[in-house]
C-alpha positions, 0 to 999 in steps of 0.5 A, spaced: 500 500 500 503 506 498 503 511 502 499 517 504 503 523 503 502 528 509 500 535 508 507 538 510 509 533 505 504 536 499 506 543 500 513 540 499 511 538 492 508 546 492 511 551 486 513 557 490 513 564 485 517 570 488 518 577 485 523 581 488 527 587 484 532 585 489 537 580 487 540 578 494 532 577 497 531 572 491 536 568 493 535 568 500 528 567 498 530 561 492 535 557 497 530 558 504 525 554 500 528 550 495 532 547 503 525 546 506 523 542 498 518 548 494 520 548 487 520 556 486 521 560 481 523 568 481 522 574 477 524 581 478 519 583 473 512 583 476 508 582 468 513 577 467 510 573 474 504 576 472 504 571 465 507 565 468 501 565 473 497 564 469 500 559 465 503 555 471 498 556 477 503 556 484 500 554 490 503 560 492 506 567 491 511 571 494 512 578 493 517 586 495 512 591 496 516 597 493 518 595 486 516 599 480 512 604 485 511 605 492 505 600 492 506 596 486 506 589 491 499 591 493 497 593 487 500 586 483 497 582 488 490 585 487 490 584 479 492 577 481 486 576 486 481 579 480 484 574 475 479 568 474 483 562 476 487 566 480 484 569 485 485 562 491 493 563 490 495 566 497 499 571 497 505 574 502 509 580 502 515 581 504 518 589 505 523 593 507 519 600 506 518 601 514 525 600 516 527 604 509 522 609 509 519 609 515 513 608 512 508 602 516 504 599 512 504 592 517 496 590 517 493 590 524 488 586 523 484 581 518 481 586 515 487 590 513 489 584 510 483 583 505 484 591 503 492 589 502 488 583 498 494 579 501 494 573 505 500 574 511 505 580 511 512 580 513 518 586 513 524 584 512 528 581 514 523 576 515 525 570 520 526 563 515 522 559 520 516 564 521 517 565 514 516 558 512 510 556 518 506 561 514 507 559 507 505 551 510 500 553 514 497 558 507 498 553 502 495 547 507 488 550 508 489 553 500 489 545 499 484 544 504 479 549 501 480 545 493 
């Protein structure tokens, strides 16, 4: 009898897209889940993420906030979350605009999350573990919700 895999184990099957202008965070970002068994694919254009989405469903995307414009990451994520097919895709932002520009853009509440049309939300440097249990738990209760 073949075994079951675990959830944990499925979200190690899972293609994580990340989009960052910042070379240095996508390779932080491609090694931390490649070492933990996430197939990733990285772009620093967000049009380019954008068609590769909807080619390549993922079960979850990662994304800078401040790329093109101040909000870019907000605005990108809202396009993909009122894009038919992809609109279930967790999304995560990962920002350094409080620490460089001082400005805070940290949800507060559920609420602030739905309005960012995201998922969870993380200022960098984002802790590898705490990073890595959020994208379990998302992609988990994505699957679960299938």
């Amino acid at each position: 009898m073949a075994d079951i895999p675990s959830e944990e184990e499925k979200c190690r099957q899972s293609l994580v897209v990340v989009i960052d202008d910042d070379y240095d965070v996508l390779e932080w970002c491609r090694v931390i889940l490649e070492c933990d068994g996430f197939a990733v694919e990285c772009f620093y254009d967000m049009e380019q993420a954008y068609i590769f989405l909807q080619r390549r469903k993922p079960a979850l995307v990662l994304s800078d906030l401040m790329m093109a414009d101040l909000n870019s990451g907000f605005d990108f994520a809202q396009r993909i979350k009122e894009t038919p097919g992809l609109e279930r895709f967790p999304i995560i932002i990962l920002t350094a605009a409080s620490s460089r520009l001082g400005f805070d853009f940290t949800p507060k509440s559920e609420v602030d999350l739905q309005a960012m049309h995201v998922e969870a939300y993380f200022s960098k440097p984002a802790d590898p573990a705490l990073l890595l249990s959020k994208i379990h738990e998302l992609i988990a209760r994505t699957k679960g919700t299938s």
